[in-house]
MARPAZA-834763 format. One record per residue: x, y, z of N, C-alpha, C, CB in turn. Coordinates in steps of 0.001 Angstrom, whole numbers. Glycine has a CB too. Example, Ala and Ser with C-alpha at 12.3 -4.5 7.8 and 13.67 -1.06 7.14 Angstrom:
2
REC | npx | npy | npz | capx | capy | capz | cpx | cpy | cpz | cbpx | cbpy | cbpz
REC | 13190 | -5690 | 7800 | 12300 | -4500 | 7800 | 13200 | -3300 | 7800 | 11308 | -4473 | 9046 $
REC | 12850 | -2250 | 7080 | 13670 | -1060 | 7140 | 12900 | 30 | 7870 | 14084 | -598 | 5725 $
END
This chain:
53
REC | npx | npy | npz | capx | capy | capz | cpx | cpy | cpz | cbpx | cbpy | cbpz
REC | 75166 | 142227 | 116552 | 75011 | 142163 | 115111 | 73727 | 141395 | 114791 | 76250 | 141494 | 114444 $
REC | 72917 | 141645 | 113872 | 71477 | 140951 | 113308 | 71821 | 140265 | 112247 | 70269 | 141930 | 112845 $
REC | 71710 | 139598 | 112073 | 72397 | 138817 | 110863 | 71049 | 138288 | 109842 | 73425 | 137300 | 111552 $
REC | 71105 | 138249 | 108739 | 69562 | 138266 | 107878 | 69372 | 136971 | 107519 | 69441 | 139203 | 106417 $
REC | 70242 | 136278 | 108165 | 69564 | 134363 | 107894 | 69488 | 133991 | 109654 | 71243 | 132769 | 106726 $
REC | 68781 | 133665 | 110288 | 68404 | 133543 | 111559 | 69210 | 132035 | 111349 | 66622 | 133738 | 112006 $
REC | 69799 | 131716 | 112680 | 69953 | 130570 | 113196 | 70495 | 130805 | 114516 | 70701 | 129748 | 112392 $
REC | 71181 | 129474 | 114434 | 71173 | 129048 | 116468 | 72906 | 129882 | 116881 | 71324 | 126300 | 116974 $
REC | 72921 | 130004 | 117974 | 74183 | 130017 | 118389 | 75094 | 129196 | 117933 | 74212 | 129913 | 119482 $
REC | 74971 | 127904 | 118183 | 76045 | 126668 | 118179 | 76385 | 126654 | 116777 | 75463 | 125096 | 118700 $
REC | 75687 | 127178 | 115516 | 75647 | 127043 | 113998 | 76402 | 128255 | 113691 | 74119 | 126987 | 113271 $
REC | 76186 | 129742 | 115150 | 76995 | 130317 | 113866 | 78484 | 130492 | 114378 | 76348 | 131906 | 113278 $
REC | 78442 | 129482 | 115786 | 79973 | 129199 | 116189 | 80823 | 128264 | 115569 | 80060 | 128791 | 117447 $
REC | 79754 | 127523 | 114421 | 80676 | 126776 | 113960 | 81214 | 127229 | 112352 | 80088 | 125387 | 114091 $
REC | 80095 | 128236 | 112041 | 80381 | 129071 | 110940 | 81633 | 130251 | 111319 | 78925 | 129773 | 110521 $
REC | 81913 | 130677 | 112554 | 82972 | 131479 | 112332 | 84258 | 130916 | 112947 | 82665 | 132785 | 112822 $
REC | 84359 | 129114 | 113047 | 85066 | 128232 | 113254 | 85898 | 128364 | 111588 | 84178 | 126871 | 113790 $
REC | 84795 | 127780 | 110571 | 85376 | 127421 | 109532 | 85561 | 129133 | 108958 | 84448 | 126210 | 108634 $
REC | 85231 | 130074 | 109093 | 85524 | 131712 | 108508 | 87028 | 131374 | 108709 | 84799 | 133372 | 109560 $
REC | 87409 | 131325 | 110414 | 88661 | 131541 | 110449 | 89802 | 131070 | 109988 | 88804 | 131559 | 111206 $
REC | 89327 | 129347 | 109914 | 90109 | 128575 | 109318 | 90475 | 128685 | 107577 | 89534 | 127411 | 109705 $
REC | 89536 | 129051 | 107003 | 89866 | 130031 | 105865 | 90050 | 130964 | 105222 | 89702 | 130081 | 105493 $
REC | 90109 | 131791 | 106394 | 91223 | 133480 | 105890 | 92467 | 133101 | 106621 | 90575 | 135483 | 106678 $
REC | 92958 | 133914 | 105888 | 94571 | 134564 | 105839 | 95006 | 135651 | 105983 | 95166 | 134493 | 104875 $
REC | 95829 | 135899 | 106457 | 96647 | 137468 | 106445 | 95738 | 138298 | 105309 | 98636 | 137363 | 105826 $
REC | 96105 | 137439 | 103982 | 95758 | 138655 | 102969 | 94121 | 138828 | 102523 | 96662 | 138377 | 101509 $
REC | 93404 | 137423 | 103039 | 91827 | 137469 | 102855 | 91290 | 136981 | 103701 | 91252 | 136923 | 101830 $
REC | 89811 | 137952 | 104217 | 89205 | 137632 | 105330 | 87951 | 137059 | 104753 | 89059 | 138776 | 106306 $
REC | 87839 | 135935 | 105481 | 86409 | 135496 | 105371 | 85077 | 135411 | 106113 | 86513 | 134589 | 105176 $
REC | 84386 | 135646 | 106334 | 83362 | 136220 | 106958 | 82391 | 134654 | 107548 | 82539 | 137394 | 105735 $
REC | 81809 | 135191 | 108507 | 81069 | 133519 | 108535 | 79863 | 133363 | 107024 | 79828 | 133325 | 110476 $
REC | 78938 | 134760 | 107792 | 78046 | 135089 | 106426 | 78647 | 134429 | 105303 | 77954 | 136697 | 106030 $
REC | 79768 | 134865 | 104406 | 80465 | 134158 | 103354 | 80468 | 132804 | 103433 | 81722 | 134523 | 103262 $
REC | 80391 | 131724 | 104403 | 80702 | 130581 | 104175 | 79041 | 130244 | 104419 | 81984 | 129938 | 105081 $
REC | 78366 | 130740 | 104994 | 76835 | 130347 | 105275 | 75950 | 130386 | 103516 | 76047 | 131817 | 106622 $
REC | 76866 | 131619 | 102997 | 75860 | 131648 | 101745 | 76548 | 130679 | 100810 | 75639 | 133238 | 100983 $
REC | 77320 | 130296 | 100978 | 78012 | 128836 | 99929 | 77610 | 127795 | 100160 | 79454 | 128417 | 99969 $
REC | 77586 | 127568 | 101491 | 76427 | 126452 | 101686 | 75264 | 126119 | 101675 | 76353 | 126138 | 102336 $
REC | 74550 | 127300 | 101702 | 73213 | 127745 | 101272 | 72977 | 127866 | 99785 | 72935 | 129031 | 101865 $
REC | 73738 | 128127 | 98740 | 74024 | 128183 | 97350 | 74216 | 126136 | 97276 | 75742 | 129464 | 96948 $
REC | 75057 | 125742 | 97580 | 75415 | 124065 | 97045 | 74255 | 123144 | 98005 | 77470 | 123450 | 97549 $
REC | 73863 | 123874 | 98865 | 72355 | 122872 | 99226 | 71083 | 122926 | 97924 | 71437 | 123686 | 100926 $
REC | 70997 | 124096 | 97743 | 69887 | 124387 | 97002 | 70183 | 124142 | 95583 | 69442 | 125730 | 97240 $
REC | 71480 | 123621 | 94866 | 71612 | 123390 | 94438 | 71578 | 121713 | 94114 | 72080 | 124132 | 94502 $
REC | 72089 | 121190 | 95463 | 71608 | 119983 | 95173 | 70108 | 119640 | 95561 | 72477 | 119120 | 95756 $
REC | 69353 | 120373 | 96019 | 68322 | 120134 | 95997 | 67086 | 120083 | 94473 | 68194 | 120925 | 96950 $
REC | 67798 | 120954 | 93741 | 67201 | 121604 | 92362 | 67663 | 120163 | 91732 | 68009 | 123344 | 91592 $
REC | 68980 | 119150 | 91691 | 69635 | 118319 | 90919 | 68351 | 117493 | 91238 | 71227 | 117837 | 91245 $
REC | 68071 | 117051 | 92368 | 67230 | 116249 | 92931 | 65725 | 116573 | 92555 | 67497 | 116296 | 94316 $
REC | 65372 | 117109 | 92293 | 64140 | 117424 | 91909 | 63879 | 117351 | 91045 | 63756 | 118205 | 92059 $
REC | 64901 | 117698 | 89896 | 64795 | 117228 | 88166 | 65065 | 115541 | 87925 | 66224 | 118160 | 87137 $
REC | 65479 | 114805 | 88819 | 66090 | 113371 | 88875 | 64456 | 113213 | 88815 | 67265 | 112674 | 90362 $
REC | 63768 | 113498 | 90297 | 62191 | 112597 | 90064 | 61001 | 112733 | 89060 | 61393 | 112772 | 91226 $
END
C-alpha cells in the first residue's frame, strides 16, 4: 500500500495500534483516519500559537 503522507514504519505501527483500539464490530477505523486527526489538532494548535505571538 502507498500511503500519501510518508512516514516511518514504527509511526505507522503505532497508528494502526491506536486504528484498532478504536474500531468496533460496527466501525472500522483506519490508521490514515487517526493520522489525519492528528494532523488536523497539530496544525491547529500550531495556527492558536501563531496568533498568541
Amino acid at each position: 500500500m502507498q500511503r500519501k503522507l510518508p512516514m516511518s514504519e514504527s509511526t505507522l505501527q503505532i497508528l494502526e495500534q491506536v486504528a484498532e483500539e478504536a474500531s468496533s464490530d460496527e466501525r472500522r477505523v483506519s490508521p490514515m483516519q487517526i493520522a489525519a486527526l492528528l494532523v488536523e489538532d497539530a496544525a491547529k494548535g500550531l495556527a492558536e500559537q501563531l496568533q498568541q505571538d
